[in-house]
ChimeraX commands (.cxc) that place a marker at each C-alpha (Angstrom):
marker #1 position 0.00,0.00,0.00 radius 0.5
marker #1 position 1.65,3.19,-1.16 radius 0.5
marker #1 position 1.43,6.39,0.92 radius 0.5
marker #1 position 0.68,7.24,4.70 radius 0.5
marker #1 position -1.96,9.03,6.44 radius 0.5
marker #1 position -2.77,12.17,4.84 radius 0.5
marker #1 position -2.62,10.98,1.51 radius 0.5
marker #1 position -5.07,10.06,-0.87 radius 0.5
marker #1 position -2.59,7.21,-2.09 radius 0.5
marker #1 position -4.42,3.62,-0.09 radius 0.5
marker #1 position -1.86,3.86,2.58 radius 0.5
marker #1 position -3.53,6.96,3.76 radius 0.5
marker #1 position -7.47,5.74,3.27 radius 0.5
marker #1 position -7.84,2.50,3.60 radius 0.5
marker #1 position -9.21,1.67,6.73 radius 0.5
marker #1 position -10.50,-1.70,7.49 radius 0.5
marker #1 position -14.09,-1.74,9.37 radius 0.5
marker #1 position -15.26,-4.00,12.26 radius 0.5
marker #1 position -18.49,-4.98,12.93 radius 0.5
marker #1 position -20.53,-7.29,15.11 radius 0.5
marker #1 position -23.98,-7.87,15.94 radius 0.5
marker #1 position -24.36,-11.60,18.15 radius 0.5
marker #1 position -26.78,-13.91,16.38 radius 0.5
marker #1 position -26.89,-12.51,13.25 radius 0.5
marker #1 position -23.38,-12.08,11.53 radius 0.5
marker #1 position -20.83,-14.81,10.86 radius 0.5
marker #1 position -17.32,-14.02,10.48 radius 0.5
marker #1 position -16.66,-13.28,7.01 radius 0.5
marker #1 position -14.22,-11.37,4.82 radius 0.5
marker #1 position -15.72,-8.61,2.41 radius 0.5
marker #1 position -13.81,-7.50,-0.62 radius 0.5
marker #1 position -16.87,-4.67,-1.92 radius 0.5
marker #1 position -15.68,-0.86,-2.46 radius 0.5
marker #1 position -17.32,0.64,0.46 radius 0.5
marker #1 position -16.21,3.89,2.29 radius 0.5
marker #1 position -17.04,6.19,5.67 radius 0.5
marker #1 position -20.38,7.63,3.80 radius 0.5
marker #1 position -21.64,4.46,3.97 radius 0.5
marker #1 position -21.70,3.96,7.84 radius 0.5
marker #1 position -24.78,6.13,8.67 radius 0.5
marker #1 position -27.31,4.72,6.16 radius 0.5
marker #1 position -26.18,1.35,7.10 radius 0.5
marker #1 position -26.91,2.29,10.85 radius 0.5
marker #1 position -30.28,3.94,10.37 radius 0.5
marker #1 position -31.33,0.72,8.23 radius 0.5
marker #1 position -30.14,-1.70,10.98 radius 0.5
marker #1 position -31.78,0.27,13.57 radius 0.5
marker #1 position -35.14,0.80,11.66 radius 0.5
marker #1 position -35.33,4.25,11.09 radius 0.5
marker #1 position -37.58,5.97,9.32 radius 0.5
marker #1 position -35.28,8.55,6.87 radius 0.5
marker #1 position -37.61,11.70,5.86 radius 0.5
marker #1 position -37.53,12.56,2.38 radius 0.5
marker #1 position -35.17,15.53,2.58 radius 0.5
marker #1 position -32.57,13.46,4.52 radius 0.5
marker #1 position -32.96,10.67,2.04 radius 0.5
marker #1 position -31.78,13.14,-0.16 radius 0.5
marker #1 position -28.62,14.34,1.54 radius 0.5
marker #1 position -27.41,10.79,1.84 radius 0.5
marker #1 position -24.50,9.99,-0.31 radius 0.5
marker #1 position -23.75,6.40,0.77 radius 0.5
marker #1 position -25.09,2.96,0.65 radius 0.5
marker #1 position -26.65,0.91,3.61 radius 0.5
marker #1 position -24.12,-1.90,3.92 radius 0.5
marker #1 position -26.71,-4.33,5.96 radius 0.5
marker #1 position -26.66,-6.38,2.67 radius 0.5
marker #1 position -23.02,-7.05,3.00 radius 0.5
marker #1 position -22.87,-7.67,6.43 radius 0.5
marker #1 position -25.69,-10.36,6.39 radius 0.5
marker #1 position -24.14,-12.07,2.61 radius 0.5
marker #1 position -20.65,-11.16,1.96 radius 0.5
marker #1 position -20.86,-11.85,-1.35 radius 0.5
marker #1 position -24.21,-9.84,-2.25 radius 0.5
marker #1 position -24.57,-8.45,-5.25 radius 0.5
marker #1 position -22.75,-4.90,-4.92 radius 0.5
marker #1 position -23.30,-2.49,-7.77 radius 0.5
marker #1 position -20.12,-0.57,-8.77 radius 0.5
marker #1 position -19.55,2.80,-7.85 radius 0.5
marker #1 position -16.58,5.50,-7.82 radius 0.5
marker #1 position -15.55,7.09,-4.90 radius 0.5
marker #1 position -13.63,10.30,-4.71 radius 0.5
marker #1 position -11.36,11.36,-2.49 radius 0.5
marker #1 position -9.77,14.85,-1.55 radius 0.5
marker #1 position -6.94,15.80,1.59 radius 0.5
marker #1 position -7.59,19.11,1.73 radius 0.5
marker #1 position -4.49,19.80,3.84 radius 0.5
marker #1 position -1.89,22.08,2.55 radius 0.5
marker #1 position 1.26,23.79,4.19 radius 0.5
marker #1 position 0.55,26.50,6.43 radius 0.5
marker #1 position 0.23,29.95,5.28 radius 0.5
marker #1 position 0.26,28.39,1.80 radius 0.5
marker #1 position -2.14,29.60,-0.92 radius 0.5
marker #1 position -4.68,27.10,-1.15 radius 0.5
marker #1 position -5.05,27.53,-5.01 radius 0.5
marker #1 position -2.03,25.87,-5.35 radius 0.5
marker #1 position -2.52,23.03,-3.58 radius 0.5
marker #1 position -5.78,22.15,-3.54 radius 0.5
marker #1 position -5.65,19.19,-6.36 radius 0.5
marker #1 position -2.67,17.95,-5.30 radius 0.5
marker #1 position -3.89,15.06,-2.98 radius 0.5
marker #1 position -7.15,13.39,-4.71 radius 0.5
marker #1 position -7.68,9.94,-5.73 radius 0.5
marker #1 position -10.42,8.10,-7.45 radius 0.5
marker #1 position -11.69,4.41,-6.96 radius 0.5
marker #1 position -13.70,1.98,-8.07 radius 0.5
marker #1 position -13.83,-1.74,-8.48 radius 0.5
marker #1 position -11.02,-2.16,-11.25 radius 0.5
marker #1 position -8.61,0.17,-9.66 radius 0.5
marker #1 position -9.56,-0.07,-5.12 radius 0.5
marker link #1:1,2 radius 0.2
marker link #1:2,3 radius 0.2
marker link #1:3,4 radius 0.2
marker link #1:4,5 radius 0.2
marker link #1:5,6 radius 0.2
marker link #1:6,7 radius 0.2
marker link #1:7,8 radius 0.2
marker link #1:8,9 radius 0.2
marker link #1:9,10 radius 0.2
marker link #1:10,11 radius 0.2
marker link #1:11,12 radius 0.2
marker link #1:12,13 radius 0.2
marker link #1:13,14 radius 0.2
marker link #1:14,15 radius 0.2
marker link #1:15,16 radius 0.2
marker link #1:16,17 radius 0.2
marker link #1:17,18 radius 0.2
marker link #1:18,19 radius 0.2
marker link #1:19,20 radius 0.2
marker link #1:20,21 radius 0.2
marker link #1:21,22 radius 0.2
marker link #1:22,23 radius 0.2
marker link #1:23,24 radius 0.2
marker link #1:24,25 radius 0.2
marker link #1:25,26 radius 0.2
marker link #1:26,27 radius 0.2
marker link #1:27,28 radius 0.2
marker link #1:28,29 radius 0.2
marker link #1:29,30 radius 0.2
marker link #1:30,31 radius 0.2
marker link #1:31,32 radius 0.2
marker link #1:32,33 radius 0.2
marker link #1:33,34 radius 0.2
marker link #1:34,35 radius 0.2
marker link #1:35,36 radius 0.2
marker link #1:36,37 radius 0.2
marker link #1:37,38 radius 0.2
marker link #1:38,39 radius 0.2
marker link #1:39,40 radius 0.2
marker link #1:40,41 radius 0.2
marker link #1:41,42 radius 0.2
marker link #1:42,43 radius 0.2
marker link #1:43,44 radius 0.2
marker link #1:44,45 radius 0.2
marker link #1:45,46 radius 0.2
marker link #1:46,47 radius 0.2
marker link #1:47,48 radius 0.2
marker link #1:48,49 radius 0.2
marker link #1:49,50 radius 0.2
marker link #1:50,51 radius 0.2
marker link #1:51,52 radius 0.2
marker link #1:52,53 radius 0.2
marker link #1:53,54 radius 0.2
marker link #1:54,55 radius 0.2
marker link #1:55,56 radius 0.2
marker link #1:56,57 radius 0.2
marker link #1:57,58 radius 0.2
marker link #1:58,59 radius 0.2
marker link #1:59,60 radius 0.2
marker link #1:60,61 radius 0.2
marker link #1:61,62 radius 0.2
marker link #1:62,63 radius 0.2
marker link #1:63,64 radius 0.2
marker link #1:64,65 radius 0.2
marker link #1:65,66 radius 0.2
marker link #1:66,67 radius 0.2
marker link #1:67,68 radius 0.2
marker link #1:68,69 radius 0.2
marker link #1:69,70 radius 0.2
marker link #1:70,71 radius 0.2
marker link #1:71,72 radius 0.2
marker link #1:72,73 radius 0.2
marker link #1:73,74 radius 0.2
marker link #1:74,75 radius 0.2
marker link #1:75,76 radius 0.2
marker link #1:76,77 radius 0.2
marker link #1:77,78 radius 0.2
marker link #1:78,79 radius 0.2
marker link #1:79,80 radius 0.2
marker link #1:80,81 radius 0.2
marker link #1:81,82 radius 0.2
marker link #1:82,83 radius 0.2
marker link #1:83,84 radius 0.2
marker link #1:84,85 radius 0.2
marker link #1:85,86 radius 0.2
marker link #1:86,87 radius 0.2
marker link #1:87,88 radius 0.2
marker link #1:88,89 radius 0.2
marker link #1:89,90 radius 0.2
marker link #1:90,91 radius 0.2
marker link #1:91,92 radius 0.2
marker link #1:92,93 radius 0.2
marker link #1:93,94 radius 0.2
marker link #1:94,95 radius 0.2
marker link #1:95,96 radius 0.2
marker link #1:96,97 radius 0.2
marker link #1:97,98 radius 0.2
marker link #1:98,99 radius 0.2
marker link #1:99,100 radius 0.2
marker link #1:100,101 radius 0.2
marker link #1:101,102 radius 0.2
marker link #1:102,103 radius 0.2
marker link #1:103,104 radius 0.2
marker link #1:104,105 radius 0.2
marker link #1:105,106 radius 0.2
marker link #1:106,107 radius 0.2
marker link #1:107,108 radius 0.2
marker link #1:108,109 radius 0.2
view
């Protein structure tokens, strides 16, 4: 894994995610593209919430309750984008601010 923390290289954002819930998941490994903006539609589904509409709309990730109950559910491709915005202080932003992205998806994770 190239890079370190603060750096959009997958040394710096890949992060691996633990979860357990007695009596309903099984140990398992999952290999889908899945990222932080997935954690709090995955929550509200688990815990039965009722999303109003204009939250719904706000939401930018995927409940990952499928995953977690079938590893290997089907799991629609996606790209994820990712930006550091840190630059050196006093530094003019401008300059810096495309320096650190990276892009993902399924062929390239």
């Amino acid at each position: 894994m190239r890079g370190s923390k603060c750096t959009a290289w997958l040394g710096g954002i890949r992060a691996s995610s633990f979860w357990r819930w007695p009596g309903t998941l099984k140990p398992a490994a999952v290999e889908a593209l899945a990222a932080h903006i997935d954690f709090f539609p995955t929550i509200a589904e688990i815990a039965g919430a009722e999303l109003p509409a204009e939250v719904k709309r706000q939401i930018e990730g995927r409940s990952l309750k499928p995953l977690l109950e079938k590893p290997d559910a089907p799991w629609q491709d996606r790209i994820l984008f990712t930006h550091v915005g840190r630059w050196p202080k006093f530094a003019d932003p401008g300059e810096s601010k495309f320096k650190m992205a990276s892009v993902r998806n399924k062929r390239w994770p």
